[in-house]
C-alpha positions as CSV (number, residue, x, y, z in Angstrom):
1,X,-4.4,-3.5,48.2
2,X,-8.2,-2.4,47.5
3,X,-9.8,-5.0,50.0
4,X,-13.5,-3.0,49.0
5,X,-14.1,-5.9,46.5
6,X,-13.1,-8.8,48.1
7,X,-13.9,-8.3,51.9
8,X,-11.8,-11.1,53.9
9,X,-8.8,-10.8,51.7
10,X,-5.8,-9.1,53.5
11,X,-3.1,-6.7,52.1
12,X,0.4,-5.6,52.3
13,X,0.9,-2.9,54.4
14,X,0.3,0.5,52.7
15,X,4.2,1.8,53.3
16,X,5.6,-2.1,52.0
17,X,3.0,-1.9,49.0
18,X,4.4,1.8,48.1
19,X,7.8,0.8,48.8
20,X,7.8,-2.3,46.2
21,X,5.9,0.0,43.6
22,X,8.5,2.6,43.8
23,X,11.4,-0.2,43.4
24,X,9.5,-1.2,40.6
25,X,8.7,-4.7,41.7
26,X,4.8,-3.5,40.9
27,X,4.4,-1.4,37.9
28,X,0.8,-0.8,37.9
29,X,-0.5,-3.2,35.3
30,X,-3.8,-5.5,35.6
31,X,-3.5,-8.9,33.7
32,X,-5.9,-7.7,31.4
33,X,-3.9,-4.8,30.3
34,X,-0.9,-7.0,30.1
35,X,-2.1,-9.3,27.2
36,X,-3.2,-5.8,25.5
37,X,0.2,-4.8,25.4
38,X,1.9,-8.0,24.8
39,X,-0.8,-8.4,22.1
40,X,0.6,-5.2,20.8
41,X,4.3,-5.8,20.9
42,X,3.4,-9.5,19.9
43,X,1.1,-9.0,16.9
44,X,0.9,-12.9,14.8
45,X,3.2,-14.1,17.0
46,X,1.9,-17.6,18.0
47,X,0.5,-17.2,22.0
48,X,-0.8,-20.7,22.6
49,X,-0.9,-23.9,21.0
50,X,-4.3,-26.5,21.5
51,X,-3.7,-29.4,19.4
52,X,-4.1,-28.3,15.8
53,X,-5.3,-24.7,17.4
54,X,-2.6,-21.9,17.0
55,X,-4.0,-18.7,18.2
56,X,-1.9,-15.4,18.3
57,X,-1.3,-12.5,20.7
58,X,-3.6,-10.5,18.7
59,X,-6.5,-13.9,18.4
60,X,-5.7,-13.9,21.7
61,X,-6.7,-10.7,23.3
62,X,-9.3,-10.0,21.0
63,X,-10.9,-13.6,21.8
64,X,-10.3,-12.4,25.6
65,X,-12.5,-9.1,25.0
66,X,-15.3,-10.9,23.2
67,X,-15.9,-13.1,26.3
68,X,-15.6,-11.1,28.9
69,X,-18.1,-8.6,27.0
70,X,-20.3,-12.3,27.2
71,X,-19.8,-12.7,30.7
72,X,-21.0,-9.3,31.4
73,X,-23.6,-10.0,29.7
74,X,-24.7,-13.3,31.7
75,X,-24.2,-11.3,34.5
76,X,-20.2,-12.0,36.2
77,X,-19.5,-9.0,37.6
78,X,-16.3,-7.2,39.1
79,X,-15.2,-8.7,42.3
80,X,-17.0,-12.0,40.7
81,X,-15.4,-15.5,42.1
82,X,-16.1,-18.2,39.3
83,X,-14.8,-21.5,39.7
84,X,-12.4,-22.9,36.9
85,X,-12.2,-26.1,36.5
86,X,-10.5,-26.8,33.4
87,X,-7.9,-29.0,31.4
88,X,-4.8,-27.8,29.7
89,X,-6.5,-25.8,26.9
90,X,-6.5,-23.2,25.0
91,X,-10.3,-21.6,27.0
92,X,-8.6,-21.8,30.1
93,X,-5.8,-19.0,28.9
94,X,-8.7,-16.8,27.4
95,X,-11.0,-17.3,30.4
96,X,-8.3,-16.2,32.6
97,X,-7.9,-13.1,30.5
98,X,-11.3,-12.5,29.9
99,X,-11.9,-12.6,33.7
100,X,-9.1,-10.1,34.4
101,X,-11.3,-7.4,32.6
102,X,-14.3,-7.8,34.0
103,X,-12.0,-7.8,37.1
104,X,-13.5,-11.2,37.9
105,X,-11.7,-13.5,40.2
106,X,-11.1,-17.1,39.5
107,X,-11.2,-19.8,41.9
108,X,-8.3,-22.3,40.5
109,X,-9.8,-25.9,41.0
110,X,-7.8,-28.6,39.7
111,X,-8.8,-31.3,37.5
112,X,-8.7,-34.0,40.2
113,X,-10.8,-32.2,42.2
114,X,-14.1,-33.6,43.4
115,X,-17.1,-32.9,45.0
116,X,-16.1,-32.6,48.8
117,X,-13.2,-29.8,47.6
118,X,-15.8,-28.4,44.9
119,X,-18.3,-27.4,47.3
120,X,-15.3,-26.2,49.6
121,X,-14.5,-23.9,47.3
122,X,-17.7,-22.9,46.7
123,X,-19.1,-21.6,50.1
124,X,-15.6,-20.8,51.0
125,X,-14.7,-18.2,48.4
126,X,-18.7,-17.0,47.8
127,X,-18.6,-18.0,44.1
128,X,-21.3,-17.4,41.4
129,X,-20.3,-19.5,38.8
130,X,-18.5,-23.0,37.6
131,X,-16.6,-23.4,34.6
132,X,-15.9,-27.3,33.5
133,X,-15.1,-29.3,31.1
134,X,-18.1,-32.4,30.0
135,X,-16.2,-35.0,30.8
136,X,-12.6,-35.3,31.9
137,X,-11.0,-38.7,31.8
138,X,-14.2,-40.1,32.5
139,X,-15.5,-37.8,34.8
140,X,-19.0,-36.2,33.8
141,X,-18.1,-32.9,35.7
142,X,-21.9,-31.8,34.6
143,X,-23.0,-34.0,37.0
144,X,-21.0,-32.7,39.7
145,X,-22.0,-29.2,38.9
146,X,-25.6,-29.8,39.8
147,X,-25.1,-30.9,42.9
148,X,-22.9,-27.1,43.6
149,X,-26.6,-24.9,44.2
150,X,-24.7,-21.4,44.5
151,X,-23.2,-21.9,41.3
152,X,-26.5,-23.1,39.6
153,X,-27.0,-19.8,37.8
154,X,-23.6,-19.7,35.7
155,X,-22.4,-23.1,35.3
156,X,-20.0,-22.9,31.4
157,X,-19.2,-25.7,29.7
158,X,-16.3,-26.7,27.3
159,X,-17.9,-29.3,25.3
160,X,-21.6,-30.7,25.2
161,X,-23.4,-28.9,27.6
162,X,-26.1,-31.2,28.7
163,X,-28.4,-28.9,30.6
164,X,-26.3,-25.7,30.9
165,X,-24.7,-23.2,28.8
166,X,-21.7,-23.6,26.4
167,X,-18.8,-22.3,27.2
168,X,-18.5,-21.1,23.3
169,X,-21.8,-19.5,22.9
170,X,-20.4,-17.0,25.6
171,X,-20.0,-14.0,23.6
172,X,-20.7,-10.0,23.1
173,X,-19.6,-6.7,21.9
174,X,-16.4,-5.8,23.1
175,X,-16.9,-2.1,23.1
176,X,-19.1,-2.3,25.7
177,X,-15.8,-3.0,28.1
178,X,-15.5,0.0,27.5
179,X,-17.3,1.6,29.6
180,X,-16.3,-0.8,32.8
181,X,-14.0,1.0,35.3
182,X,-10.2,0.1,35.2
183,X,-9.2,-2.7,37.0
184,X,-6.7,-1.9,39.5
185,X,-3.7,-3.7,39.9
186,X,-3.6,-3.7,43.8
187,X,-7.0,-5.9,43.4
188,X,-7.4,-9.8,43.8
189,X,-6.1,-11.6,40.4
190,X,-6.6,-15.1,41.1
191,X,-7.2,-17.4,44.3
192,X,-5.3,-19.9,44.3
193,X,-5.8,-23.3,46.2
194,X,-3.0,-24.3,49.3
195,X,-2.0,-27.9,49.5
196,X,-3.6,-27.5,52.7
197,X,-2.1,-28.8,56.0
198,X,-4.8,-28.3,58.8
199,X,-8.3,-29.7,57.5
200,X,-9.9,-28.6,54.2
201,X,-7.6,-26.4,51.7
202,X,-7.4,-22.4,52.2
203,X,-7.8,-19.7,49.5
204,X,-4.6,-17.7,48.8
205,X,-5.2,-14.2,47.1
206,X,-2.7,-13.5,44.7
207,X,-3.3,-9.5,43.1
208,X,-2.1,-8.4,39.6
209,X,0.6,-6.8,40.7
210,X,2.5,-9.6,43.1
211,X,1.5,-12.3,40.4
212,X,2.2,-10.4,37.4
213,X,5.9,-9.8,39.2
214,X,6.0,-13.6,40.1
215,X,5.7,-14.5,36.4
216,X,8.2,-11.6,35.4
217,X,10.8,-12.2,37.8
218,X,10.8,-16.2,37.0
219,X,11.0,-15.7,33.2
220,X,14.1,-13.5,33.8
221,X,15.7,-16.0,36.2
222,X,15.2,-18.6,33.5
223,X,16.1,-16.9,30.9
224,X,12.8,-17.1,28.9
225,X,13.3,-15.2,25.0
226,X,10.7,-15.2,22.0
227,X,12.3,-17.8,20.7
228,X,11.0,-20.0,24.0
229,X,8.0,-22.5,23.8
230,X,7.3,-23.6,26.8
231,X,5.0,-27.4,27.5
232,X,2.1,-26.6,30.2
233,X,2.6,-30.4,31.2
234,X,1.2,-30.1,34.3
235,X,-2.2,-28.9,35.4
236,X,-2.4,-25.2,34.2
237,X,-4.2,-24.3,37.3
238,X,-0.9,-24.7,39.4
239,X,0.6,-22.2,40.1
240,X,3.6,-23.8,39.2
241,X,3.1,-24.0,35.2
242,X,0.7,-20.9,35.7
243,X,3.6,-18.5,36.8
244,X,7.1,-19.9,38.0
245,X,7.5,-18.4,35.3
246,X,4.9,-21.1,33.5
247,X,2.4,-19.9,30.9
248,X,2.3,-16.1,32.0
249,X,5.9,-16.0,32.1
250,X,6.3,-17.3,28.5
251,X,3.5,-15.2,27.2
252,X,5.7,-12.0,28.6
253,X,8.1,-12.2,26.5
254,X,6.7,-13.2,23.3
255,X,7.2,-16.6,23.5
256,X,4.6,-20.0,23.0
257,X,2.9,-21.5,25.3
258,X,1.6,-25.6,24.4
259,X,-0.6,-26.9,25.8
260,X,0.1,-30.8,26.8
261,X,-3.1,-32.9,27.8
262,X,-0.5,-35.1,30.0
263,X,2.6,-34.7,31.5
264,X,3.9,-38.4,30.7
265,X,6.7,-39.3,28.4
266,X,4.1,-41.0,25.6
267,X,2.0,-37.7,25.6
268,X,4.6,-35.3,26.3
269,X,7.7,-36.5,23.8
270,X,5.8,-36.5,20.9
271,X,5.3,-32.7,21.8
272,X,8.6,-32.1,22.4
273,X,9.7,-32.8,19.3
274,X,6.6,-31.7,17.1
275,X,6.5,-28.2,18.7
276,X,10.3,-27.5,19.5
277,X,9.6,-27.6,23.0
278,X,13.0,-25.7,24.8
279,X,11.1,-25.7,28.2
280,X,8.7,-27.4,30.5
281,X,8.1,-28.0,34.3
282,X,7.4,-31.5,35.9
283,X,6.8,-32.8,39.4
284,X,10.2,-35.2,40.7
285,X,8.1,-38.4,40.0
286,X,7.0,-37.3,36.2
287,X,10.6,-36.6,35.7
288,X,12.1,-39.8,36.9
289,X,9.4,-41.2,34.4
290,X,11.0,-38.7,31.8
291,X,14.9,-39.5,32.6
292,X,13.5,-43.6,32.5
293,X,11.4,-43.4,29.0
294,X,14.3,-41.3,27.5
295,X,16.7,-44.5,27.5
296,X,13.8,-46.3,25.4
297,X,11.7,-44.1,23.5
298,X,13.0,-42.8,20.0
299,X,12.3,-38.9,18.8
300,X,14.6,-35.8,18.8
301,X,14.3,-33.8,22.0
302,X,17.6,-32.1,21.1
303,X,15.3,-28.4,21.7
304,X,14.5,-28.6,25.0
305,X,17.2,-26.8,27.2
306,X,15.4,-26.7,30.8
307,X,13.2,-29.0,33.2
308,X,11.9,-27.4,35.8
309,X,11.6,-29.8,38.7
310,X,9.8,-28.9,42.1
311,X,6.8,-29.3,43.9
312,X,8.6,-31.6,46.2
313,X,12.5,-32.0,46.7
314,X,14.1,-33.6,43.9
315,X,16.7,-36.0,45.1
316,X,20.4,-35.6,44.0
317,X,20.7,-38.5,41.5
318,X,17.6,-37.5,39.6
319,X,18.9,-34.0,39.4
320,X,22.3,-35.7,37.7
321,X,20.4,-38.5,35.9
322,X,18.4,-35.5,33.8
323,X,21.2,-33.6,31.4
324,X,22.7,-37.0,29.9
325,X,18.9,-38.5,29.5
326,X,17.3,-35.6,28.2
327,X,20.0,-33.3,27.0
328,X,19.3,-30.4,29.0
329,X,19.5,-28.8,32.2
330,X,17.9,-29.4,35.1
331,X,17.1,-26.5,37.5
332,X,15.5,-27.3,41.4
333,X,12.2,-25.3,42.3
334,X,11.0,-24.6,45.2
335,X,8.4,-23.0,46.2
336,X,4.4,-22.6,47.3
337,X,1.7,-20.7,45.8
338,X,1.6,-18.5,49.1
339,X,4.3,-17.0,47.5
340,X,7.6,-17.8,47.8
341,X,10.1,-19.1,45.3
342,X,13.5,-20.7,44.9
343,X,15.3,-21.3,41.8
344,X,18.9,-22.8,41.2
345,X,20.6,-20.7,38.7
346,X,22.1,-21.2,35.2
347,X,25.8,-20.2,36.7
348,X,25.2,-22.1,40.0
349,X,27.8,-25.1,40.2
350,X,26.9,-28.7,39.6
351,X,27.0,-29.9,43.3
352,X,24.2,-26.6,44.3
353,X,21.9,-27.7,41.4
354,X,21.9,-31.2,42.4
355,X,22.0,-31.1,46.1
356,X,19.7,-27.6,46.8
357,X,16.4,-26.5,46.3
358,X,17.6,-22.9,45.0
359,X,18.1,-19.3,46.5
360,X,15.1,-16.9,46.3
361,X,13.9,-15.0,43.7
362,X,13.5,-11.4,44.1
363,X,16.4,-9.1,46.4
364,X,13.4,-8.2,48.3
365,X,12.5,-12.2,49.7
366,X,12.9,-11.6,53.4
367,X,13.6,-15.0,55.0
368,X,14.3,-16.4,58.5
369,X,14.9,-19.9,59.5
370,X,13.7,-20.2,63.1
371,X,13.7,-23.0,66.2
372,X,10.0,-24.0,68.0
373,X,10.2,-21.1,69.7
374,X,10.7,-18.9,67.1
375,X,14.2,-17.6,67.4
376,X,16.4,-17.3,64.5
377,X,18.9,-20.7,64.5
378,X,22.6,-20.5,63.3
379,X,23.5,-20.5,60.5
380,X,23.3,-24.0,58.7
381,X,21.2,-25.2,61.5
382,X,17.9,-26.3,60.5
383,X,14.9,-24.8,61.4
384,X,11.1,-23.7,59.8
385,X,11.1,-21.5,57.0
386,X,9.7,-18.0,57.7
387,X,9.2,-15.8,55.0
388,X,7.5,-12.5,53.3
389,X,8.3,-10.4,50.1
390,X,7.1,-8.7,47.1
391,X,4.9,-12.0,46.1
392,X,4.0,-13.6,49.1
393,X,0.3,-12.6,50.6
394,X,0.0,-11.5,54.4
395,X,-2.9,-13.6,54.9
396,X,-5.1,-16.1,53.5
397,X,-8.7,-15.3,52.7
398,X,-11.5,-15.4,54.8
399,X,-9.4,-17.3,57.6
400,X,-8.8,-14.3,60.1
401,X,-8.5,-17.0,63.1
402,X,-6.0,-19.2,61.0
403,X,-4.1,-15.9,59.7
404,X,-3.4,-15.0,63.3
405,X,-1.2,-18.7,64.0
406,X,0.4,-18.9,60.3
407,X,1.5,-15.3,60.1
408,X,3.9,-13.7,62.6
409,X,2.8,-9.8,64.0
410,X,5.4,-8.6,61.9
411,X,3.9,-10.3,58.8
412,X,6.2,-13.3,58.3
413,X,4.5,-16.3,56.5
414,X,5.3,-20.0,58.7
415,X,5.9,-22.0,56.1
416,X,6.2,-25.3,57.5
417,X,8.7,-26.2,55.6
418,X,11.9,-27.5,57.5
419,X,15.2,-26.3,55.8
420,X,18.7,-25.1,56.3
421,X,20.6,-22.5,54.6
422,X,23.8,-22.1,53.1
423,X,26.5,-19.4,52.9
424,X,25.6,-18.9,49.0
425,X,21.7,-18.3,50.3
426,X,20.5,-21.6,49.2
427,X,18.1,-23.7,50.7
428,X,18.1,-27.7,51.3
429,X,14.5,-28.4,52.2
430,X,14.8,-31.1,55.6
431,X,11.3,-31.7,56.2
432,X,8.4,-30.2,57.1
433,X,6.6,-29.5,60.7
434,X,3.0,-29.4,58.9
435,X,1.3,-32.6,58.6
436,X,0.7,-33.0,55.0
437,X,1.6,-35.9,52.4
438,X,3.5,-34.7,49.7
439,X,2.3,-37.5,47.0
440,X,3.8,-36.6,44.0
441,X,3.6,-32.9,44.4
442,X,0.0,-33.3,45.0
443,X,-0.5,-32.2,48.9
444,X,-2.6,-34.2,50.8
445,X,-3.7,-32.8,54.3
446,X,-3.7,-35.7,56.8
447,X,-6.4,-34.0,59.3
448,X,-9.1,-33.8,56.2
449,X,-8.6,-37.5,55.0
450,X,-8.4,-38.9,58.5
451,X,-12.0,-36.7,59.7
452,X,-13.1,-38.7,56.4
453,X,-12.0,-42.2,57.4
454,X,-13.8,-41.4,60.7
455,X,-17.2,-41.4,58.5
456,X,-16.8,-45.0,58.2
457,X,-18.6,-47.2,60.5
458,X,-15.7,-49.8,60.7
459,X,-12.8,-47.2,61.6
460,X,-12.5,-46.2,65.3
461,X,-9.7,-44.2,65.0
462,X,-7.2,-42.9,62.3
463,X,-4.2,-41.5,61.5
464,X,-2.7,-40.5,58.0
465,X,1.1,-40.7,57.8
466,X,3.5,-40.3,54.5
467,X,5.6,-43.4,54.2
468,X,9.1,-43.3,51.8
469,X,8.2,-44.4,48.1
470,X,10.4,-44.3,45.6
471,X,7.9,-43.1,42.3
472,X,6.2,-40.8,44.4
473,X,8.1,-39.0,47.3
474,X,5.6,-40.0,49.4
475,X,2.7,-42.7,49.4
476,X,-0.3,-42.0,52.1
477,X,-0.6,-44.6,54.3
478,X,-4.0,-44.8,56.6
479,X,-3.7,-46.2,59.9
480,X,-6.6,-47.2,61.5
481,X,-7.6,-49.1,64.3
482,X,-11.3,-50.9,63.7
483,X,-14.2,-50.6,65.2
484,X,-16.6,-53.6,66.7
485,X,-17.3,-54.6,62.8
486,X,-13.5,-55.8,62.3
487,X,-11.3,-54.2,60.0
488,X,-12.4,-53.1,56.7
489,X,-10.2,-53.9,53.5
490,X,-8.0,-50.7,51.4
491,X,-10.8,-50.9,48.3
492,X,-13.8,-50.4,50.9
493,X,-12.2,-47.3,52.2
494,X,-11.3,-46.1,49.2
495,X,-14.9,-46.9,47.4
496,X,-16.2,-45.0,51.0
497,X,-14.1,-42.1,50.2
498,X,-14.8,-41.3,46.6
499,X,-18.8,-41.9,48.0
500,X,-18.2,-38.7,49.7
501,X,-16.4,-37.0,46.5
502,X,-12.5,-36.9,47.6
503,X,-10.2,-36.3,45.0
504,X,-8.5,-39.7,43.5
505,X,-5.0,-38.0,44.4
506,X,-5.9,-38.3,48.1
507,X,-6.9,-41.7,48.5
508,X,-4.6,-44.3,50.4
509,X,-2.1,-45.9,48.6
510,X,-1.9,-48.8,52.1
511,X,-3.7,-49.5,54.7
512,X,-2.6,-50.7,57.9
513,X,-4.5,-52.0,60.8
514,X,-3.8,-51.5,64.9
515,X,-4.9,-52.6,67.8
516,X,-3.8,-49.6,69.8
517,X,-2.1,-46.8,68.6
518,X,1.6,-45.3,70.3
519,X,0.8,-42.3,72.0
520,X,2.7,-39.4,72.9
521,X,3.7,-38.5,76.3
522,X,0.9,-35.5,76.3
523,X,-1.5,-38.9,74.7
524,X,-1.7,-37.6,71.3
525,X,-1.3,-40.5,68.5
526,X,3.1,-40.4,68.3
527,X,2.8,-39.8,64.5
528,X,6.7,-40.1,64.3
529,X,6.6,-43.4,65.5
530,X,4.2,-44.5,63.6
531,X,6.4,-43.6,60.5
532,X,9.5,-44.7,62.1
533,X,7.9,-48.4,62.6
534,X,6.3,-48.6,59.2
535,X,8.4,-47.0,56.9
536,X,10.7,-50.5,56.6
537,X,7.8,-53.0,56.2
């Protein structure tokens, strides 16, 4: 990879990167090029649906060139970060285009995200510029873009603009693009955001090659056609409905993407049935929510022929529950945005689909399952999840000391994920030896929210733990033991925490009050007990 544009991001090995280009893994193409020649192949064919909007591969890519030509002309330059923080809609899939040929880089903030991960991102990733909505279920995100200095000087806006510049007066002659270099394909696409498991989220740097292959290879695994139109349900700026194989993957083949403001059944159904929805991706939560609404709500969902579930395990009995409550097949993802990726297959017997998280996607998914020492287990025995491949990044950016303790010598990526494999090469995910909540899919890094808690004058000591819940996977539960004030109550630590900008999606869903936490024998806080003497209150 070219690291002369984004100093800090880290590379495959020139020998590995020639080897997968020669396989054919990597063929060479930016993202920008891409929609040129699907555009091409594509023609009138509908690309993306907004509400009443329908805009073609050709509306598409031409919309793409006349804003990046506009953000040249603000001044967003190659090598660029800019900060997207958008909804599911239709400027998000043109922005991300539009960026790709200036060979801009998008930061990919989520929707929930507040200020204390906004300014993260910010000094973390060097970014020049902020693209928002006005106001997102009643969030002004203009306000929160003033308080972001470094990003003062290009802050977009879909919507009013209050007192910066619309995001639809962004505009200029394409044939000045051409006259830019070509981007090259070994070059930073997108960074995408970790769930983050040791303090504030990290950056992953995913290039046009290894993303454009991440998309490709999951729309062959799940069959995508033309005739698919796939529901972005979730937030678009996952990489989950981004690229596994998500809204790129549908737009590869010639297919429609539609663009859902919600992923729950009341939004969602109507959809499905409106636009011939054949496939969608959900978090196990959303889906239970799906499989429950189905046995109540009227409308024809006879199109849709796959859910997608991942972003935490999906238990068996959902996985059952989904083909006679919905009609179609279920298929178990699982995967991370540091690369990667584990599908169950259309041929794959009932008891894999319902009891596994899926085998890997590409031939060239090198994977170890190893003890605390780092030697490879038996077979079946369960260990953490080492991995690297076509798809998966050596490193994170800008975290050289952090690189060196998550990636082995050799280049393996520690997961943290605890899992066993079978004979057939499919997974069954365990646990995890990272301390993160997995609340609905949403990843909630323990050490951030309890250095948060800490901030308040009424909590002497903290601990966040994921308790069992039956909606969400996992709730987060803050211990605490209190200071001289006495304890505080759940709501004052919650009002305390979005005082300091934390995103809703962290927030404790209990609170439970100590005198003295159990310790370890080394005297760290015995977070297993914790969990083991909570988890049946």
């Amino acid at each position: 990879m070219n690291g002369a544009l984004l100093d800090g991001a880290v590379g495959w090995p020139p020998e590995v990167a020639e080897r997968y280009r020669a396989i054919g893994y990597w063929r060479g193409v930016a993202l920008g090029g891409l929609l040129t020649e699907w555009a091409e192949r594509f023609g009138d064919a509908v690309a993306v649906v907004d509400g009443a909007r329908r805009i073609s591969y050709r509306e598409l890519d031409r919309s793409a060139d006349v804003l990046a030509a506009g953000l040249l002309a603000r001044g967003i330059r190659r090598g660029d970060r800019v900060i997207v923080q958008l909804p599911n809609v239709a400027e998000f899939v043109v922005l991300l285009f539009a960026l790709a040929r200036v060979g801009a880089v998008p930061v990919m903030a989520l929707p929930a995200h507040r200020r204390t991960e906004i300014a993260h991102l910010a000094e973390l990733s060097g970014a020049v510029g902020y693209v928002i909505p006005d106001t997102h279920q009643g969030f002004d995100h203009r306000e929160l873009a003033g308080e972001i200095p470094s990003v003062a000087g290009h802050v977009l806006v879909v919507g009013d603009p209050g007192r910066f510049a619309a995001f639809d007066t962004v505009a200029g002659d394409p044939a000045v693009l051409a006259g830019l270099p070509p981007v090259d394909p070994g070059d930073v696409a997108v960074l995408l955001i970790s769930g983050g498991t040791t303090g504030r989220p990290k950056l992953i740097t995913r290039t046009h090659d290894d993303y454009a292959y991440n998309a490709r290879a999951s729309a062959e695994v799940c069959g995508l056609t033309a005739a698919d139109r796939y529901l972005v349900s979730l937030p678009v700026a996952h990489n989950f409905p981004l690229a596994c194989p998500g809204l790129l993957g549908v737009l590869g083949v010639g297919g429609t993407a539609v663009l859902s403001p919600a992923p729950s059944p009341d939004v969602a159904f109507e959809l499905v049935e409106r636009e011939r929805i054949t496939v969608t991706a959900l978090v196990p939560p959303m889906a239970r929510l799906w499989v429950d609404a189905a046995a109540w709500s009227a409308g024809d969902r006879s199109s849709l022929r796959l859910l997608q579930v991942g972003g935490a395990k999906m238990d068996a009995d959902l996985a059952r529950a989904i083909p006679g409550a919905l009609g179609c097949r279920a298929q178990q993802v699982f995967g991370m945005a540091e690369g990667l990726l584990n599908y169950t297959r259309d041929d794959d017997p009932a008891e894999l689909v319902e009891t596994t998280q899926g085998r890997p996607l590409s031939p060239d998914d090198e994977i170890r399952v190893v003890d605390e020492d780092g030697h490879d287990v038996a077979p079946g025995t369960v260990g953490e999840l080492l991995t690297r491949g076509p798809y998966t990044p050596r490193g994170y950016y800008r975290a050289e000391q952090y690189n060196a303790t998550v990636f082995t010598p050799d280049g393996f990526f520690r997961t943290g994920d605890l899992v066993r494999a079978l004979p057939s090469g499919h997974l069954v995910v365990e646990g995890r030896v990272k301390d993160v909540v997995n609340r609905g899919g949403e990843k909630v890094p323990a050490t951030e929210l309890e250095d948060l808690l800490l901030a308040h004058p009424a909590v002497a000591q903290a601990a966040v733990i994921g308790l069992p819940d039956e909606l969400l996977g996992e709730q987060v539960c803050a211990v605490i033991v209190a200071s001289e004030q006495g304890p505080p109550k759940l709501k004052v630590l919650k009002a305390h925490l979005v005082a300091l900008g934390v995103a809703r999606f962290k927030l404790p869903d209990r609170l439970v009050v100590l005198d003295e936490f159990p310790l370890t024998a080394v005297g760290k806080i015995s977070k297993r007990e914790l969990v083991e003497r909570l988890s049946g209150d």
